[in-house]
C-alpha positions as CSV (number, residue, x, y, z in Angstrom):
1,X,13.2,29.3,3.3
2,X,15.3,26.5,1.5
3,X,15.6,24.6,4.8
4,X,11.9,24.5,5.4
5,X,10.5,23.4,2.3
6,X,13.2,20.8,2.8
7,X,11.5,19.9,6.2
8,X,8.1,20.1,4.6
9,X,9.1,17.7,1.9
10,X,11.3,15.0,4.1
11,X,7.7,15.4,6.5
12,X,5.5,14.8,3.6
13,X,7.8,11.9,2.2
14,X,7.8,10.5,5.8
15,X,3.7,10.4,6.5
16,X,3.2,8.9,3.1
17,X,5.4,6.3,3.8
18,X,3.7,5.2,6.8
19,X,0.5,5.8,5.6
20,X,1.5,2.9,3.0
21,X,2.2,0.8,5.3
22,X,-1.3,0.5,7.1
23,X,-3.2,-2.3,7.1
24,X,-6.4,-2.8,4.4
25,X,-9.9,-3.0,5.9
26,X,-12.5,-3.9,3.4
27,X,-16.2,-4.4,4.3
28,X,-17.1,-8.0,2.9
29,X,-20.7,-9.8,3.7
30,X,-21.5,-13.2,5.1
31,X,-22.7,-15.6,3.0
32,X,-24.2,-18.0,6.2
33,X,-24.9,-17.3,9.6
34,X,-21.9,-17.8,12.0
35,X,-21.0,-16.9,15.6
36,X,-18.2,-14.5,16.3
37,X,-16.9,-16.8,19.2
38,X,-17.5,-19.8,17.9
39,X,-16.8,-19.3,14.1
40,X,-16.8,-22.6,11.5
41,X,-13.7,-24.0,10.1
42,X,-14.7,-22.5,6.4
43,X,-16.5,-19.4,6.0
44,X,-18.0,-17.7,2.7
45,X,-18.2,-14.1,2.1
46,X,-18.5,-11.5,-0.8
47,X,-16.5,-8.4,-1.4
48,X,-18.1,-5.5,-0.8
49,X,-15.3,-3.3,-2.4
50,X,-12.0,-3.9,-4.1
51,X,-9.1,-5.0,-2.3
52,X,-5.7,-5.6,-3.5
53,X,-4.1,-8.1,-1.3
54,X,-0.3,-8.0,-3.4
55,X,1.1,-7.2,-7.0
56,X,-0.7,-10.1,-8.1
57,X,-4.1,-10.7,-5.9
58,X,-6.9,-8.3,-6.6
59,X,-10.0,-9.3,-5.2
60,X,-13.1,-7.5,-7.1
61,X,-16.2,-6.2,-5.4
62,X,-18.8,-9.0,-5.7
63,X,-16.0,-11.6,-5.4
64,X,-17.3,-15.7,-3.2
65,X,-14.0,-15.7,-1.4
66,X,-13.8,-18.9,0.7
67,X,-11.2,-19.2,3.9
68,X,-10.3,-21.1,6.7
69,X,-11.1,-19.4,10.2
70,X,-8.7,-19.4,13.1
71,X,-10.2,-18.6,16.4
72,X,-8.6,-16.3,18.4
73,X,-10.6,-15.2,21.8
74,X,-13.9,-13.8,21.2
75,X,-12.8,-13.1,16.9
76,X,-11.3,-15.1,14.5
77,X,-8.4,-14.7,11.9
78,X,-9.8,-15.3,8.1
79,X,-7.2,-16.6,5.7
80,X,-8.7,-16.8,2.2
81,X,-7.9,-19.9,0.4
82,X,-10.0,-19.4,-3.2
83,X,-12.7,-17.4,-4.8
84,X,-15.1,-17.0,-7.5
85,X,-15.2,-14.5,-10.3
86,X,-17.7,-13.4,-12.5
87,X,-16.6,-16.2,-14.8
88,X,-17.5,-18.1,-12.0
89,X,-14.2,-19.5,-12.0
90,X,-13.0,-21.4,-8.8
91,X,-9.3,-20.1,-8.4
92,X,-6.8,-21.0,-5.6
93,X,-5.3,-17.9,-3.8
94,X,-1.1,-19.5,-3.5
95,X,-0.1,-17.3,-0.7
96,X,-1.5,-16.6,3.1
97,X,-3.2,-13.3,3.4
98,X,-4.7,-13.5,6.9
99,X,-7.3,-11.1,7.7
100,X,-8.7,-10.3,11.1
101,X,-12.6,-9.7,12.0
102,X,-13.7,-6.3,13.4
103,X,-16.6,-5.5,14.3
104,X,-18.6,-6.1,17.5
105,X,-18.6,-9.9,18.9
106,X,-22.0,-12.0,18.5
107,X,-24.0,-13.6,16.0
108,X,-23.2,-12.4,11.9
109,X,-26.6,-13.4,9.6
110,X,-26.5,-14.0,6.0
111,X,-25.9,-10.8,3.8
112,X,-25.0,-8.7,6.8
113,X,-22.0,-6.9,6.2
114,X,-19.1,-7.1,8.3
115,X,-15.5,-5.4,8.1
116,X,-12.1,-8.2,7.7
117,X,-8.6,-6.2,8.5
118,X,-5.7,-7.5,5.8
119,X,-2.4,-7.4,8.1
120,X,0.0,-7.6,5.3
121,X,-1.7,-6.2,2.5
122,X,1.2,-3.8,1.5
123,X,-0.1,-2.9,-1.8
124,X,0.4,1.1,-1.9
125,X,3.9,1.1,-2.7
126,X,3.6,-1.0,-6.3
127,X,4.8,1.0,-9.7
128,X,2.4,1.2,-11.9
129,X,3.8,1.9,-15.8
130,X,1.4,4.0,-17.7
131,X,1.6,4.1,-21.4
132,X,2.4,7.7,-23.4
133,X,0.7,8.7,-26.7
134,X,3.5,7.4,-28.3
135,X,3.6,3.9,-26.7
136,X,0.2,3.6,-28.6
137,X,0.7,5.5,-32.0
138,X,4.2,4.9,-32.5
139,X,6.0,7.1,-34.8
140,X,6.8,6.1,-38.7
């Protein structure tokens, strides 16, 4: 009986690990007209949902994130280079976060949503501290 729960646990240990690794898909929406094969060089878009791209990148639903687009076949790669928050604060993003496009191939109008694919966006595995009773009404 030992043995199994040992084998359930090391399984259950194993899948979560993986499943941390995945990739983040978050649905975003265009903020201009472009074509899927022939994307411009800078493209606009709004979160749709939260997204943590690292420890110290989280990009808020109704987020202006602005990138540079890399064609590749009939898609394009999205690397964000800034956005806007509700401050309406224009702030750089330092590191490359490249995001791929899918969905189906053609022409993407204004406000319609579309889904980007973060690559690298290894953010399940971060430790979060959480403060105790006692952290906030410390003892006298």
């Amino acid at each position: 009986m030992k043995k199994l729960f040992m084998l359930f646990t090391a399984f259950v240990f194993s899948a979560s690990m993986l499943l941390g690794a995945e990739a983040k898909t978050v649905q975003v929406t265009a903020l201009e007209d472009f074509n899927t094969s022939n994307p411009p060089a800078e493209l606009h878009v709004q979160m749709n949902a939260n997204a943590r791209l690292d420890y110290d990148l989280m990009l808020f639903q109704g987020f202006q994130v602005t990138g540079k687009v890399v064609p590749q076949g009939n898609s394009f790669v999205f690397v964000p280079v800034s956005y806007v928050n509700y401050q309406e604060e224009k702030l750089p993003i330092q590191k490359q976060f490249p995001a791929t496009f899918k969905g189906r191939a053609g022409v993407i109008r204004q406000n319609q949503p579309f889904t980007l694919v973060f690559g690298n966006a290894n953010n399940e595995n971060f430790l979060y501290y959480v403060p105790s009773s006692s952290d906030i009404y410390p003892e006298k």
